[in-house]
HTML snippet that shows the backbone in 3Dmol.js (N, CA, C, O; Angstrom):
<script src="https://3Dmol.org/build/3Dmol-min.js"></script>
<div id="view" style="width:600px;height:400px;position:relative"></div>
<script>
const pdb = `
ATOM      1  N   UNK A   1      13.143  12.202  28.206  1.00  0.00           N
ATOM      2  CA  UNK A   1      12.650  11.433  29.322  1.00  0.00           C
ATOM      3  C   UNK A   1      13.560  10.236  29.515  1.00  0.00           C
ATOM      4  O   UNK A   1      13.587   9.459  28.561  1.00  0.00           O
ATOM      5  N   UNK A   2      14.421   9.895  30.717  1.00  0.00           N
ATOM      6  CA  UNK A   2      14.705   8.855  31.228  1.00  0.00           C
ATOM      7  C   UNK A   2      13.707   8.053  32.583  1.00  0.00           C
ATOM      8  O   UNK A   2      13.101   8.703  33.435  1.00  0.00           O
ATOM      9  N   UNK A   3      13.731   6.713  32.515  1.00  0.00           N
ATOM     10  CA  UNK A   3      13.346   5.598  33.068  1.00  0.00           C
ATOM     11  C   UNK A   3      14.489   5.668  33.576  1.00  0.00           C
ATOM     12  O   UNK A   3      15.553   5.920  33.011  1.00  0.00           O
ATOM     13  N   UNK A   4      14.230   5.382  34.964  1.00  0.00           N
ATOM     14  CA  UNK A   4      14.884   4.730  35.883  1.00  0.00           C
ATOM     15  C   UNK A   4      14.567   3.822  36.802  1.00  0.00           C
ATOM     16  O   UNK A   4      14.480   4.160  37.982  1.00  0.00           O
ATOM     17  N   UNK A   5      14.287   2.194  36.297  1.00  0.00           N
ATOM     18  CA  UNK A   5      13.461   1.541  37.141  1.00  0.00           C
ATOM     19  C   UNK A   5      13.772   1.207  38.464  1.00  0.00           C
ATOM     20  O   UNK A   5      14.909   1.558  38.780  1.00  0.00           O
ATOM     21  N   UNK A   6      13.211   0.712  39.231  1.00  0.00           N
ATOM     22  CA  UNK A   6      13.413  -0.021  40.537  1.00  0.00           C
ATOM     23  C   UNK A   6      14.100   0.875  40.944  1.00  0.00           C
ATOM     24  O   UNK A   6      14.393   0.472  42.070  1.00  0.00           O
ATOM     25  N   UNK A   7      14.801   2.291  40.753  1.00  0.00           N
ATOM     26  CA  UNK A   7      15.408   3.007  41.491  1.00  0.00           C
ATOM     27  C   UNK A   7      14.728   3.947  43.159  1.00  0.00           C
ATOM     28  O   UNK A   7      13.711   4.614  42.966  1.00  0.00           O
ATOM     29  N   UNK A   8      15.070   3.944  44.034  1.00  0.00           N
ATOM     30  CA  UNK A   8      14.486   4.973  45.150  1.00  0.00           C
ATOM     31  C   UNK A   8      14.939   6.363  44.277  1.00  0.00           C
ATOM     32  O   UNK A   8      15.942   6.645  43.621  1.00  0.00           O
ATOM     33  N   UNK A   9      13.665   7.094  44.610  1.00  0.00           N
ATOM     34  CA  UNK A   9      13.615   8.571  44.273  1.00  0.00           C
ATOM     35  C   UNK A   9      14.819   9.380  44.720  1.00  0.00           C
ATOM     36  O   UNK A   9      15.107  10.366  44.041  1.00  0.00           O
ATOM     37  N   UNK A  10      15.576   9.073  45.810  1.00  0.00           N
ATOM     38  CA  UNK A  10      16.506   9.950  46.828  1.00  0.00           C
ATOM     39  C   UNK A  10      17.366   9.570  45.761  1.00  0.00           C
ATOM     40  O   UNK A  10      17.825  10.511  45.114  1.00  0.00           O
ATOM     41  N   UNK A  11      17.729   8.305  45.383  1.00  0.00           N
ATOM     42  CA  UNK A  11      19.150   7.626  44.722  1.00  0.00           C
ATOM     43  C   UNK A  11      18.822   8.635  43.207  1.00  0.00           C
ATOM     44  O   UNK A  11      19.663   9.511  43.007  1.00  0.00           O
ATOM     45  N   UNK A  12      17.673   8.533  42.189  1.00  0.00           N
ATOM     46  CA  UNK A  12      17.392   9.181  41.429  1.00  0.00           C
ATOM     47  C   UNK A  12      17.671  10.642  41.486  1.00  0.00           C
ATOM     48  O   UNK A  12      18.236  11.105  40.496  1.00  0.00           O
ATOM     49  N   UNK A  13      17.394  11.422  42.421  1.00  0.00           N
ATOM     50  CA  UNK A  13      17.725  12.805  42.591  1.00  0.00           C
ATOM     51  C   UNK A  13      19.200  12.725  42.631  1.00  0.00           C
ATOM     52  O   UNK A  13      19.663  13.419  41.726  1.00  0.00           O
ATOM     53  N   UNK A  14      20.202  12.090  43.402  1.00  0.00           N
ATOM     54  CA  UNK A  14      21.495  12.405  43.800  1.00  0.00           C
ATOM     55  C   UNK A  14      22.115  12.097  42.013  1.00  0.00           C
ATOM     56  O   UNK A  14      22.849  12.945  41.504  1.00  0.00           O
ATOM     57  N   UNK A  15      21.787  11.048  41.357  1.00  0.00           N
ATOM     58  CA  UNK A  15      22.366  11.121  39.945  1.00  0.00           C
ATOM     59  C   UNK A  15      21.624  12.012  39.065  1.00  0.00           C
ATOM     60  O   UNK A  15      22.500  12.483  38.341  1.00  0.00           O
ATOM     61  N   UNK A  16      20.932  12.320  38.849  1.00  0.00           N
ATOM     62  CA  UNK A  16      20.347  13.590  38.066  1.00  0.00           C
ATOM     63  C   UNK A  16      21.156  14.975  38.763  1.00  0.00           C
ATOM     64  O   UNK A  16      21.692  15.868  38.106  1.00  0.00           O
ATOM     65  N   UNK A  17      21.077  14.881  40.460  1.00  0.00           N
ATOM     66  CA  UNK A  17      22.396  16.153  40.424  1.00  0.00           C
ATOM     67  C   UNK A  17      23.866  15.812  40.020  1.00  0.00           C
ATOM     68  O   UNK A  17      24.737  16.526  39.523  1.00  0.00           O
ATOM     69  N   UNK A  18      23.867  14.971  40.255  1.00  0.00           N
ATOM     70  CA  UNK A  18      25.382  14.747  39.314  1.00  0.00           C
ATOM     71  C   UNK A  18      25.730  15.211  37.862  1.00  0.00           C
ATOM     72  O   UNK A  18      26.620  15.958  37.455  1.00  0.00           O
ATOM     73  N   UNK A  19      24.670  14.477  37.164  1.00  0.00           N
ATOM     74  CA  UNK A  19      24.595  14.590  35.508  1.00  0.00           C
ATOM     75  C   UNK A  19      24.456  16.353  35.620  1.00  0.00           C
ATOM     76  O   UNK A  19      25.374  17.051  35.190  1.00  0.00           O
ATOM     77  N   UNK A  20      23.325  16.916  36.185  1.00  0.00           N
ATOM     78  CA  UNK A  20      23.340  18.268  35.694  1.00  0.00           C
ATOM     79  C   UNK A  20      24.642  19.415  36.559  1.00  0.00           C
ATOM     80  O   UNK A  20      24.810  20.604  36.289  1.00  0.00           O
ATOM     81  N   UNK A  21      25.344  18.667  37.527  1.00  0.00           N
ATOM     82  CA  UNK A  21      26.998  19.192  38.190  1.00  0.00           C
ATOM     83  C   UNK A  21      27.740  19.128  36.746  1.00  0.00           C
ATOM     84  O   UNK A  21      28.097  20.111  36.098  1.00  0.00           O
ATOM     85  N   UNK A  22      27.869  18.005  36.443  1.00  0.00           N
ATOM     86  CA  UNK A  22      28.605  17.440  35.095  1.00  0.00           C
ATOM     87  C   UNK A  22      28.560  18.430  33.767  1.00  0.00           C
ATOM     88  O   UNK A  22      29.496  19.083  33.305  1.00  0.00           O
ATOM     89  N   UNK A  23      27.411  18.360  33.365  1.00  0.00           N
ATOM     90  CA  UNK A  23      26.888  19.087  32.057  1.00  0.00           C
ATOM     91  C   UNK A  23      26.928  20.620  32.289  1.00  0.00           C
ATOM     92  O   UNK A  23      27.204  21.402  31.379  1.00  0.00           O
ATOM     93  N   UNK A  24      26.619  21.030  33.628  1.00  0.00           N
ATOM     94  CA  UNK A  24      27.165  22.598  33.783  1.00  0.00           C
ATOM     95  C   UNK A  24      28.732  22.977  33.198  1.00  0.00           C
ATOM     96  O   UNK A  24      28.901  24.081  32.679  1.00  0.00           O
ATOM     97  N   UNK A  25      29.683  22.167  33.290  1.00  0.00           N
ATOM     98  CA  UNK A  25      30.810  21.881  33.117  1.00  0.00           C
ATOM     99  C   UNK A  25      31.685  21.906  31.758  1.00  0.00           C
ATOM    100  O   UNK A  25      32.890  22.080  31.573  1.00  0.00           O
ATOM    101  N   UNK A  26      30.636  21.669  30.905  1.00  0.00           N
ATOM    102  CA  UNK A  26      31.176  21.211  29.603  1.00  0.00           C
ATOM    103  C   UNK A  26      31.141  22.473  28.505  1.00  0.00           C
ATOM    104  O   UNK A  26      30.342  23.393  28.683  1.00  0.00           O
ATOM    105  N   UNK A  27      31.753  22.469  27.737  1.00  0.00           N
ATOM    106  CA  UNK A  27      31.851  23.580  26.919  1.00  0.00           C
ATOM    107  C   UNK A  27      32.028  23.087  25.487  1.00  0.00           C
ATOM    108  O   UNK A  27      32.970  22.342  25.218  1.00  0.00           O
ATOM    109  N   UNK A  28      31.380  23.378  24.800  1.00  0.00           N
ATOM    110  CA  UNK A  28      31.563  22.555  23.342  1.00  0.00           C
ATOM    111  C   UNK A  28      32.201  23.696  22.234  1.00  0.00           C
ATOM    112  O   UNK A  28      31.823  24.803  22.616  1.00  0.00           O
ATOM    113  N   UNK A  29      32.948  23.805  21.125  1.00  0.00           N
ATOM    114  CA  UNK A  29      33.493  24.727  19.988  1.00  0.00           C
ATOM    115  C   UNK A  29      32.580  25.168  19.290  1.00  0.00           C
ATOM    116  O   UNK A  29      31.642  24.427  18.995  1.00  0.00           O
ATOM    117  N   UNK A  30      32.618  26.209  18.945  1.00  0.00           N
ATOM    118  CA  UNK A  30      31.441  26.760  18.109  1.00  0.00           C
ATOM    119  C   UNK A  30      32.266  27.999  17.432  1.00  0.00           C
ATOM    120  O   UNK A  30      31.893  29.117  17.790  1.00  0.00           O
ATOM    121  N   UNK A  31      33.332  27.931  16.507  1.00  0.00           N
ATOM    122  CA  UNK A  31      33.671  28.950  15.871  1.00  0.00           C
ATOM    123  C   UNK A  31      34.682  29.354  16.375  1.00  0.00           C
ATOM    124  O   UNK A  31      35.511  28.448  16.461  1.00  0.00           O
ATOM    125  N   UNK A  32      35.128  30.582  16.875  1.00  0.00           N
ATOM    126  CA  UNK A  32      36.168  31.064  17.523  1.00  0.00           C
ATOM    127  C   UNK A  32      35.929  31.051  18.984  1.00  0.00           C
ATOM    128  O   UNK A  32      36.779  31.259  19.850  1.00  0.00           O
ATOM    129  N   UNK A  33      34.529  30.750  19.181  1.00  0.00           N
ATOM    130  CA  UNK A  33      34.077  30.628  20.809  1.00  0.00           C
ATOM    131  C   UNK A  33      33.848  29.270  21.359  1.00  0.00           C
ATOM    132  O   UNK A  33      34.630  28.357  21.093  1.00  0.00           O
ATOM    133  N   UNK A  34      32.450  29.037  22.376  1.00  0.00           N
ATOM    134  CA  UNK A  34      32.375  28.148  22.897  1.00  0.00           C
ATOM    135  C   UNK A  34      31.062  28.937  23.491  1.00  0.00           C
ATOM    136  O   UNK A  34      30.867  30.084  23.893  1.00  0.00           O
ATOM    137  N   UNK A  35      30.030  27.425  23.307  1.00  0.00           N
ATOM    138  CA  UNK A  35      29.064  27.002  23.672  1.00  0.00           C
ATOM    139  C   UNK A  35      29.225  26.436  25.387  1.00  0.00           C
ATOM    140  O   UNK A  35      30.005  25.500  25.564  1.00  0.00           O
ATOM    141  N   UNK A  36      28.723  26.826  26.218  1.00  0.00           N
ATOM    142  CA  UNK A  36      28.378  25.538  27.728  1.00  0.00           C
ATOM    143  C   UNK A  36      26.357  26.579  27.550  1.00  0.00           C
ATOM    144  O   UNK A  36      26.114  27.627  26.952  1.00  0.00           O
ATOM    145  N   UNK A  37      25.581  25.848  28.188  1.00  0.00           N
ATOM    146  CA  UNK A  37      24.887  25.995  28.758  1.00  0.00           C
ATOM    147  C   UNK A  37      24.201  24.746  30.165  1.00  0.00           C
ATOM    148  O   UNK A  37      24.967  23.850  30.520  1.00  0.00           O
ATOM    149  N   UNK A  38      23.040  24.822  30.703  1.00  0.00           N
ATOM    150  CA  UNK A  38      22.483  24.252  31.637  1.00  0.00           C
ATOM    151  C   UNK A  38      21.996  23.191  31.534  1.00  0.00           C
ATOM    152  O   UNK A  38      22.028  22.607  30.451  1.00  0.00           O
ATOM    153  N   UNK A  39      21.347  22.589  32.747  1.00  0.00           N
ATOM    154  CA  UNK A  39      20.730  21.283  32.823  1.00  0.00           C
ATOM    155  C   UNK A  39      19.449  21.463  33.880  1.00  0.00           C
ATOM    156  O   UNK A  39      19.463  21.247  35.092  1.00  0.00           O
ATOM    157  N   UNK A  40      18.616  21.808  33.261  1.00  0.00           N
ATOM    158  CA  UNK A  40      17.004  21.148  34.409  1.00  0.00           C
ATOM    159  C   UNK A  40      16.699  19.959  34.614  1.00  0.00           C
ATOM    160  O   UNK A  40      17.403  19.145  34.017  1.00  0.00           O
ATOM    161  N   UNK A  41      15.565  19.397  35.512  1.00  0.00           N
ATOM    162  CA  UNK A  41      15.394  18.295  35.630  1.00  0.00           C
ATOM    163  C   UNK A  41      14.056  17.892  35.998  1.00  0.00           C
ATOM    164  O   UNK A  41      13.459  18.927  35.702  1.00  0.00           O
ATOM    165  N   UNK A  42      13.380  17.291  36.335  1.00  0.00           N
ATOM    166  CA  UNK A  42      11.792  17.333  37.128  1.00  0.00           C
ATOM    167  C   UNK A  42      12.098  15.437  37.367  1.00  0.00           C
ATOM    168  O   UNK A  42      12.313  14.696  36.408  1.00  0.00           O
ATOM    169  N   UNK A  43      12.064  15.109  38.357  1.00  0.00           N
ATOM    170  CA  UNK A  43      12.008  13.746  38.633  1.00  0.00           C
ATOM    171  C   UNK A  43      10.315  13.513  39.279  1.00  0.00           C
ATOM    172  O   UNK A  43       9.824  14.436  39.930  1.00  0.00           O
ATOM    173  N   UNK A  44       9.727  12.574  39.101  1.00  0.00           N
ATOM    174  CA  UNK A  44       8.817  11.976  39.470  1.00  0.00           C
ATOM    175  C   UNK A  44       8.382  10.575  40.077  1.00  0.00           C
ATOM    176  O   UNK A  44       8.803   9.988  39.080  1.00  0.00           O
ATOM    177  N   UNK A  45       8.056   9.879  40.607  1.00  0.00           N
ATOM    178  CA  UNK A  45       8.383   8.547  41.381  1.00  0.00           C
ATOM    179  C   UNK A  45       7.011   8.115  41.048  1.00  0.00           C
ATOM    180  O   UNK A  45       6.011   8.830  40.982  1.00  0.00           O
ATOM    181  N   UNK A  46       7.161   6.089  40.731  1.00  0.00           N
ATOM    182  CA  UNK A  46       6.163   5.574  40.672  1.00  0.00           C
ATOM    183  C   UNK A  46       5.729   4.360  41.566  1.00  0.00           C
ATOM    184  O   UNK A  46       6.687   3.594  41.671  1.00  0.00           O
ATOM    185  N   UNK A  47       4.778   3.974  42.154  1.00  0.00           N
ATOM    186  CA  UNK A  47       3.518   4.417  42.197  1.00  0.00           C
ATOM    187  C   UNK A  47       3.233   6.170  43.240  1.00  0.00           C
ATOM    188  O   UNK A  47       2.205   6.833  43.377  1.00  0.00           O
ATOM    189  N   UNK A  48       4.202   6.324  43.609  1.00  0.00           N
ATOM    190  CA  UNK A  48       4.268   7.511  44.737  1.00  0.00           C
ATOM    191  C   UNK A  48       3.136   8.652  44.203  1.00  0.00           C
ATOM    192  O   UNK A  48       2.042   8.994  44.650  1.00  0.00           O
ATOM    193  N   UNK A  49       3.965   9.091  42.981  1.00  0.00           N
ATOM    194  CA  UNK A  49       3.379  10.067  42.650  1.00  0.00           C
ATOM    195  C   UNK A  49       2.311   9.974  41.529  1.00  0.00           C
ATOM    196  O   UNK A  49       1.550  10.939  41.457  1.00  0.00           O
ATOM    197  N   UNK A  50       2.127   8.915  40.602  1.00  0.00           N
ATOM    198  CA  UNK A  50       1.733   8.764  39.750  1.00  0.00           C
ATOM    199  C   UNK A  50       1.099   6.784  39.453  1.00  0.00           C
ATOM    200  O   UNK A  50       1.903   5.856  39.363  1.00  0.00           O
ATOM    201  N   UNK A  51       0.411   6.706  39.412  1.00  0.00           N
ATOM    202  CA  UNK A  51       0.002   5.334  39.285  1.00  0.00           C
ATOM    203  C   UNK A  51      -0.214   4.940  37.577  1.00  0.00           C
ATOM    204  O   UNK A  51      -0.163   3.836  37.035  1.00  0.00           O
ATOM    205  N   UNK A  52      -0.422   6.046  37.099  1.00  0.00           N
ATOM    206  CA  UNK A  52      -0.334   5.450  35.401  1.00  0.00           C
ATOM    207  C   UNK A  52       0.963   6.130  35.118  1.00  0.00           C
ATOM    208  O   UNK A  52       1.496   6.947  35.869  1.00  0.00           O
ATOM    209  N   UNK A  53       1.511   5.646  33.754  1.00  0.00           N
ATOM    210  CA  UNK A  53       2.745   6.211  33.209  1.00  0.00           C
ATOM    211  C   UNK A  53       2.233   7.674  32.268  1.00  0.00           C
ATOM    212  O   UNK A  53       3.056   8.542  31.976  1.00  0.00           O
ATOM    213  N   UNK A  54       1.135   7.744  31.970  1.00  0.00           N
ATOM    214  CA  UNK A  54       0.671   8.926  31.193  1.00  0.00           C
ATOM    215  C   UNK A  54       0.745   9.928  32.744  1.00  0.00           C
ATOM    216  O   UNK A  54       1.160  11.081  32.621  1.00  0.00           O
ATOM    217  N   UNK A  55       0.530   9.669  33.476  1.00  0.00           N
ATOM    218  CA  UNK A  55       0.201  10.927  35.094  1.00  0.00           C
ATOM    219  C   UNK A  55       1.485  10.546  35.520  1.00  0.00           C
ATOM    220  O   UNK A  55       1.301  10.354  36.722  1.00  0.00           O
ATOM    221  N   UNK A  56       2.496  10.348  35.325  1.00  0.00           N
ATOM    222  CA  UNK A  56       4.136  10.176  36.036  1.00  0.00           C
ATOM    223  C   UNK A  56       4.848  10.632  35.130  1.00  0.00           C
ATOM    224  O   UNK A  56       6.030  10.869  35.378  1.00  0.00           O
ATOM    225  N   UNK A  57       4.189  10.930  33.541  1.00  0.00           N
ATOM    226  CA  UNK A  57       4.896  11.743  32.804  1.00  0.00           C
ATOM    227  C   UNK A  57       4.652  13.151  33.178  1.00  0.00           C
ATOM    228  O   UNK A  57       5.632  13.875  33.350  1.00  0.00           O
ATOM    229  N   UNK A  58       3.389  13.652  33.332  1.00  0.00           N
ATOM    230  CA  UNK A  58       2.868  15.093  34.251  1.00  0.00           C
ATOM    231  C   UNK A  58       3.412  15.793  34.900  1.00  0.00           C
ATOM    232  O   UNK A  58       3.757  16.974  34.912  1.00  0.00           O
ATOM    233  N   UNK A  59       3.505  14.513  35.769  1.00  0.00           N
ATOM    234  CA  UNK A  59       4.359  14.810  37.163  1.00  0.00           C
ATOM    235  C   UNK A  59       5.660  15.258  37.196  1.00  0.00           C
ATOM    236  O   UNK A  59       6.168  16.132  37.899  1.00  0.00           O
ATOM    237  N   UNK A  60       6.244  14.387  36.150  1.00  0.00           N
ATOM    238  CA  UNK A  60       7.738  15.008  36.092  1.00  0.00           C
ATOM    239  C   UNK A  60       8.066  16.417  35.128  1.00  0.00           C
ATOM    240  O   UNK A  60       8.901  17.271  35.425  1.00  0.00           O
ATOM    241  N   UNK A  61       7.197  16.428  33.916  1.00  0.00           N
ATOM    242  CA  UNK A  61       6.847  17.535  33.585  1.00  0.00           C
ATOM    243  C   UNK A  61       6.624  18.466  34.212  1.00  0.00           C
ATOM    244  O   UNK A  61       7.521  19.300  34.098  1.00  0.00           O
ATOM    245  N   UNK A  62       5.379  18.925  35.219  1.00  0.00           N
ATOM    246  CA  UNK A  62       5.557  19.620  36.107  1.00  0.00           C
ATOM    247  C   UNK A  62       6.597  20.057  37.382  1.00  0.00           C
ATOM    248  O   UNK A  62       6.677  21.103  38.027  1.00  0.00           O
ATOM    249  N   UNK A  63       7.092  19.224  37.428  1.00  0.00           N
ATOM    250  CA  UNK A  63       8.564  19.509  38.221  1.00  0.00           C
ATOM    251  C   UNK A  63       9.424  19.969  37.088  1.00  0.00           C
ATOM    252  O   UNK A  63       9.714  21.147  37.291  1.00  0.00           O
ATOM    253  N   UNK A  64       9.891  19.573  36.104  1.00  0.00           N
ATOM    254  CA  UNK A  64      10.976  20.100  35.273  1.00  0.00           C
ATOM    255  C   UNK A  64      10.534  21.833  35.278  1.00  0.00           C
ATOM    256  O   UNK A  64      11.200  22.864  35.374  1.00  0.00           O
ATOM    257  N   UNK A  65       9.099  21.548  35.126  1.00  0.00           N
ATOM    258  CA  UNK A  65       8.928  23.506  34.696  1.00  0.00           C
ATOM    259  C   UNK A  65       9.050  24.214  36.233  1.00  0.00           C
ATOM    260  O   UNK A  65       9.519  25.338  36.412  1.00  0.00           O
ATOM    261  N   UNK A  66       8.707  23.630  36.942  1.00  0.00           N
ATOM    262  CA  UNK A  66       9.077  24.615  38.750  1.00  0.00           C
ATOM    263  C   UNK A  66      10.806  24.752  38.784  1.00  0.00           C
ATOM    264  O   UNK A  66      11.270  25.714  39.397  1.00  0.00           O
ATOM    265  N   UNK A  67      12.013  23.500  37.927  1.00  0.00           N
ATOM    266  CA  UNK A  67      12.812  24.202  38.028  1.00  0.00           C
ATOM    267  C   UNK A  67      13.325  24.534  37.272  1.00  0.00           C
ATOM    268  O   UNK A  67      14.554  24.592  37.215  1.00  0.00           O
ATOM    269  N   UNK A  68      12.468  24.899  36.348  1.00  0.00           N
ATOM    270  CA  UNK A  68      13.107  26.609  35.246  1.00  0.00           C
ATOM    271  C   UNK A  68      12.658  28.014  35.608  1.00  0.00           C
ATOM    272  O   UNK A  68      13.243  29.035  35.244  1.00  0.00           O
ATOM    273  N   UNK A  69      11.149  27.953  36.643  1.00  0.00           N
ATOM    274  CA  UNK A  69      10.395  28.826  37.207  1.00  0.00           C
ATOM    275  C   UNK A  69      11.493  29.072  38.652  1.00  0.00           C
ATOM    276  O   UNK A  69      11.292  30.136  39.238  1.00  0.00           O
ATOM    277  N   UNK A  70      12.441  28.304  39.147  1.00  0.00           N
ATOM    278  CA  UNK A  70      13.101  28.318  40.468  1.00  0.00           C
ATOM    279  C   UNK A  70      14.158  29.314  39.588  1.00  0.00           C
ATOM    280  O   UNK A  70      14.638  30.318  40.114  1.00  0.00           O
ATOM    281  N   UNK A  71      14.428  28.975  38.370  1.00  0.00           N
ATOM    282  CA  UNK A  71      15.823  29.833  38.424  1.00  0.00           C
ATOM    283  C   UNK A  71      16.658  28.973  37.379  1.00  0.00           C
ATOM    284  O   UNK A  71      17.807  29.394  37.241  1.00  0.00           O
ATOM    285  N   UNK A  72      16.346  27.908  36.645  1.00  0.00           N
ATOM    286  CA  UNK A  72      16.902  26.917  36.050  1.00  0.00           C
ATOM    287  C   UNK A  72      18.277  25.964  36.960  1.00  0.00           C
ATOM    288  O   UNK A  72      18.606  26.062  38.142  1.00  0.00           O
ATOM    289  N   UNK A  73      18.810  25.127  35.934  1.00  0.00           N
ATOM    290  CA  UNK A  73      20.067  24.321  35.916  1.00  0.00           C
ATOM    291  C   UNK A  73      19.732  23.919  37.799  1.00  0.00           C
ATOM    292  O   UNK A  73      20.445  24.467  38.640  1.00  0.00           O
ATOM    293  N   UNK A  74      18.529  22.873  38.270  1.00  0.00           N
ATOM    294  CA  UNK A  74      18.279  22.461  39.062  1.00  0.00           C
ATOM    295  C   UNK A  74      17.600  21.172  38.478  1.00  0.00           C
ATOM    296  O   UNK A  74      17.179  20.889  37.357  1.00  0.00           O
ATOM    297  N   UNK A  75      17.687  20.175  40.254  1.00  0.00           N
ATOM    298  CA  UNK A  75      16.717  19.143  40.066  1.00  0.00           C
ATOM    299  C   UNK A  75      15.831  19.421  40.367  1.00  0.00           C
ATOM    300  O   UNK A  75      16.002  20.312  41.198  1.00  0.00           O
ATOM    301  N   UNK A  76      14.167  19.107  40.143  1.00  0.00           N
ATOM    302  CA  UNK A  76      13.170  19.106  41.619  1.00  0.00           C
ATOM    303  C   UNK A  76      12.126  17.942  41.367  1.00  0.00           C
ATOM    304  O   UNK A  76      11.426  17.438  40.489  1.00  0.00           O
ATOM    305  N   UNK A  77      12.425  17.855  42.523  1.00  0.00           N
ATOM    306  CA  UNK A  77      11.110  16.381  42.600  1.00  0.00           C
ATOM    307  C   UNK A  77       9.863  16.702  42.971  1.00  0.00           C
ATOM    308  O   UNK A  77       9.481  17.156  44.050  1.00  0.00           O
ATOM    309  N   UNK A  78       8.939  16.299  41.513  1.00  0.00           N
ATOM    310  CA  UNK A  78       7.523  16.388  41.846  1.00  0.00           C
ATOM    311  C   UNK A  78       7.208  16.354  43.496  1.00  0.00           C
ATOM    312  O   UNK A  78       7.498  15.510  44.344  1.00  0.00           O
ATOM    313  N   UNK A  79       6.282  18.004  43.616  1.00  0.00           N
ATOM    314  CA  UNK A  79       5.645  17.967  44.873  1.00  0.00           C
ATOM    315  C   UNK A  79       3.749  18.389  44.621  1.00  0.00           C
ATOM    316  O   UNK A  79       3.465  19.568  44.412  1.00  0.00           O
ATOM    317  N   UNK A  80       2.877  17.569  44.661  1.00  0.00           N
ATOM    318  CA  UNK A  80       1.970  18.446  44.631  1.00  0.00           C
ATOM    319  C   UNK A  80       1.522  19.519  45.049  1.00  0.00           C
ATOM    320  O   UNK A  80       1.777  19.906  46.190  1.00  0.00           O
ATOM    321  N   UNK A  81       0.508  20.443  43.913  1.00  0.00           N
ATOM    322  CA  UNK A  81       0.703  21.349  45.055  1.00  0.00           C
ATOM    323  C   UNK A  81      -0.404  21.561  45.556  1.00  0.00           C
ATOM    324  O   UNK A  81      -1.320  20.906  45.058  1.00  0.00           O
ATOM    325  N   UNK A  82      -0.796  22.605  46.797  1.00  0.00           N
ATOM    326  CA  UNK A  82      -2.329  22.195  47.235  1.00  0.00           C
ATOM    327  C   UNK A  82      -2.793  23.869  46.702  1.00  0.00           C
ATOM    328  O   UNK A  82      -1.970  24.784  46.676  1.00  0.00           O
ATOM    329  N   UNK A  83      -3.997  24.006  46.370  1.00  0.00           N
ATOM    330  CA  UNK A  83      -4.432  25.005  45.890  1.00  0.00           C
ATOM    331  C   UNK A  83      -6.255  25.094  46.883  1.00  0.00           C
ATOM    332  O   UNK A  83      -7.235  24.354  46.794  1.00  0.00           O
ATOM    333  N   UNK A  84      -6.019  26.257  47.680  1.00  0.00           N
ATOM    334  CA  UNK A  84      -7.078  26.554  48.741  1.00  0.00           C
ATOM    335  C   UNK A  84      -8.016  28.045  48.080  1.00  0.00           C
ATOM    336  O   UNK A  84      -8.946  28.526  48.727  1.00  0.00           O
TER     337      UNK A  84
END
`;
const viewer = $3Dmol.createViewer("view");
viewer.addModel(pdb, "pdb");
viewer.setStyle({}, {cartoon: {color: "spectrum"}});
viewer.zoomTo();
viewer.render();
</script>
């Protein structure tokens, strides 16, 4: 979990896609081979989405898992969802 205070959510999404552009990228030694794997993300915004820090941890939780459920190595920003 990163804090990102006083940040706007839009500015938050564009560096979390950066970091996970970045980290797609990298390849680490592992023997005669090489390690790269991915980067997910779930961003959440406060008071927007969450008014306590225990329910803005949720929130972003639940976004991190929609983008491993999307397909992984994405951002997505908490959206509620509506259930009819």
């Amino acid at each position: 979990m990163l804090l990102m205070a006083k940040m706007p959510l839009e500015t938050a999404r564009e560096r979390a896609e950066d970091w996970r552009r970045r980290f797609e990228t990298l390849s680490v030694p592992a023997g005669e081979t090489s390690v790269t794997t991915t980067l997910s993300i779930g961003l959440a915004e406060f008071p927007t989405h969450a008014a306590t820090s225990r329910a803005l941890i949720e929130c972003a939780d639940q976004a991190l898992y929609q983008a491993k459920a999307r397909g992984r190595n994405r951002v997505v920003c908490y959206a509620p969802t509506v259930v009819v």
